[in-house]
C-alpha positions as CSV (number, residue, x, y, z in Angstrom):
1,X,-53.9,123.0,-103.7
2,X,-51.9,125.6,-101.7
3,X,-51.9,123.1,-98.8
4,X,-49.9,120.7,-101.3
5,X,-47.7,123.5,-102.3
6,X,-46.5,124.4,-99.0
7,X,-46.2,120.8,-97.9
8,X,-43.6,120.0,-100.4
9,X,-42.0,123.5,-100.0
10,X,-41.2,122.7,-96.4
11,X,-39.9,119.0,-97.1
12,X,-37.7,121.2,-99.5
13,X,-36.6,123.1,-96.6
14,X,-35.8,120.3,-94.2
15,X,-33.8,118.4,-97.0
16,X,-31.8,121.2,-97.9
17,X,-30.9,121.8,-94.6
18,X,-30.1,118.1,-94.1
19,X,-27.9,118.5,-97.1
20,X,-26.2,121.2,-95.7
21,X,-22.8,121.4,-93.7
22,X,-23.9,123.5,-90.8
23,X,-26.8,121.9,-89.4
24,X,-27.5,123.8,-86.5
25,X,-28.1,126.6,-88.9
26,X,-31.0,125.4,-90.6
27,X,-31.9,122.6,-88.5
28,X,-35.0,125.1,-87.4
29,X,-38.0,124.9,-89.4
30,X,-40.3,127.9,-89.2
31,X,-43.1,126.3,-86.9
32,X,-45.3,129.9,-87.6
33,X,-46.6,128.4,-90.7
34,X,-47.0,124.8,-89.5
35,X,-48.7,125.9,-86.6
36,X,-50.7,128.7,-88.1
37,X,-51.6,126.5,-90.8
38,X,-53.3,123.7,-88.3
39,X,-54.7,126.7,-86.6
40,X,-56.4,127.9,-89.0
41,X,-57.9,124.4,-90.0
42,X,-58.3,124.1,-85.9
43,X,-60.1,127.9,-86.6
44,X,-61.5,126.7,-89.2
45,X,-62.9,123.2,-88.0
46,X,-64.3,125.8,-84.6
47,X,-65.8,128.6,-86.2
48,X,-67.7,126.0,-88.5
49,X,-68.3,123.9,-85.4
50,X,-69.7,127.4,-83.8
51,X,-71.8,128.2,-86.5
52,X,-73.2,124.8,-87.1
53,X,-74.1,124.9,-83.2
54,X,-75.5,128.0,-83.1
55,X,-77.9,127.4,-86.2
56,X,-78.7,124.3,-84.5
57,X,-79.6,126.5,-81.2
58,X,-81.1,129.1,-83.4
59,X,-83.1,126.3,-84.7
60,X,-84.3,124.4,-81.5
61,X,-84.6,127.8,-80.4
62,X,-87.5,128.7,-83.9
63,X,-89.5,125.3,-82.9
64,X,-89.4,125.9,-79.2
65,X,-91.3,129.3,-80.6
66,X,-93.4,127.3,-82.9
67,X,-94.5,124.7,-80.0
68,X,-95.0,127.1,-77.4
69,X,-97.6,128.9,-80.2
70,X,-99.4,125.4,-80.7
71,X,-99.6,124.7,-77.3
72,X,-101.4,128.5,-77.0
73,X,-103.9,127.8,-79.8
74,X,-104.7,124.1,-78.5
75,X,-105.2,126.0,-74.7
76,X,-107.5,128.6,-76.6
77,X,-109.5,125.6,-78.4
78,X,-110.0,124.1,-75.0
79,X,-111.4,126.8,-73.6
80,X,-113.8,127.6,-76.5
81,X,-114.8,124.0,-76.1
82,X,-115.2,124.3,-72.6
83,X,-117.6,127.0,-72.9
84,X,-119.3,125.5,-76.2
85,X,-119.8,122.3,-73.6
86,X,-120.9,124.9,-70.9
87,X,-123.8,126.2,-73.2
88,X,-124.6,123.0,-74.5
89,X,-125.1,121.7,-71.2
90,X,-127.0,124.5,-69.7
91,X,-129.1,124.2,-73.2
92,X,-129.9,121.0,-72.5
93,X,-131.1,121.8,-68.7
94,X,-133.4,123.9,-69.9
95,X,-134.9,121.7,-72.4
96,X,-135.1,118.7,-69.8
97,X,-136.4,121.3,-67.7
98,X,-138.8,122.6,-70.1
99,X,-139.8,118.9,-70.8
100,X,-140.7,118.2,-67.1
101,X,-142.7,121.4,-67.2
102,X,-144.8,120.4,-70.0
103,X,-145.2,116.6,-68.9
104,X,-146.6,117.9,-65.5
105,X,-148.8,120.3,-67.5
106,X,-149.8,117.6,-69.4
107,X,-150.4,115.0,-66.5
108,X,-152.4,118.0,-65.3
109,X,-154.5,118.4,-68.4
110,X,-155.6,114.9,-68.5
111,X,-155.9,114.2,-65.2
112,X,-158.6,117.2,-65.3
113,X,-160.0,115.8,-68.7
114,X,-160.3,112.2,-67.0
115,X,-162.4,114.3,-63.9
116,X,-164.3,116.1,-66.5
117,X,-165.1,112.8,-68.3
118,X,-165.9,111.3,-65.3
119,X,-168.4,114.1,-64.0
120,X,-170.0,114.3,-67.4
121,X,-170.6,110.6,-67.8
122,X,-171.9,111.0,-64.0
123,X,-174.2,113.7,-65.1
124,X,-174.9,111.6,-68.0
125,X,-175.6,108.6,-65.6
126,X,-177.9,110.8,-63.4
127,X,-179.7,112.4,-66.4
128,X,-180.4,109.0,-67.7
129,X,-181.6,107.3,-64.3
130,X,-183.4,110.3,-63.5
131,X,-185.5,110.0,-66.2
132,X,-186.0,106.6,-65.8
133,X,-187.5,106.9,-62.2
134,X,-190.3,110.0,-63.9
């Protein structure tokens, strides 16, 4: 509203001065409130420009922050999946190691059993053809 006033109090200005007889009296309109008026837009326009851009910076420079903690946390999940992958793996060594252990123990066992069996059915063999022959 003040911009409209001021507007129309300059054309008042330059009119009157057309109207007058001695022109190159009043033929000079104050610039100092043209201009200070466009600078103060031109200020006004910058220092909003300004502070737009440096929210804007302040803003890029929050998520920067942000990723640069979600990149931390997904590092530290790697790692404790790394060595949760680690354990599992060396869990399941042992157990496949373990499992050779007892098949071998096992094979052992009945390969014994089956020389046992065999001996006893020999002895049984013997026992019985030895009494046969008496």
């Amino acid at each position: 509203m003040s911009r409209k006033i001021s507007k129309e109090s300059k054309k008042v200005n330059i009119s009157s001065s057309l109207e007058s007889e001695d022109i190159s009296l009043e033929t000079t309109v104050p610039t100092d409130d043209i201009s200070s008026s466009e600078e103060r837009e031109g200020k006004v326009k910058i220092t909003r420009q300004l502070i737009e851009r440096k929210e804007l910076l302040h803003n890029i420079q929050l998520l920067k922050i942000e990723l640069s903690q979600k990149n931390m946390m997904i590092d530290n999940l790697k790692v404790d999946y790394l060595t949760k992958i680690e354990e599992l793996e060396e869990k399941l060594n042992d157990a496949l190691h373990q499992k050779q252990v007892l098949t071998l123990r096992l094979d052992s066992q009945l390969t014994f059993q089956q020389k046992d069996a065999r001996t006893s059915s020999d002895v049984t063999l013997y026992s019985v053809r030895s009494s046969k022959f008496s």
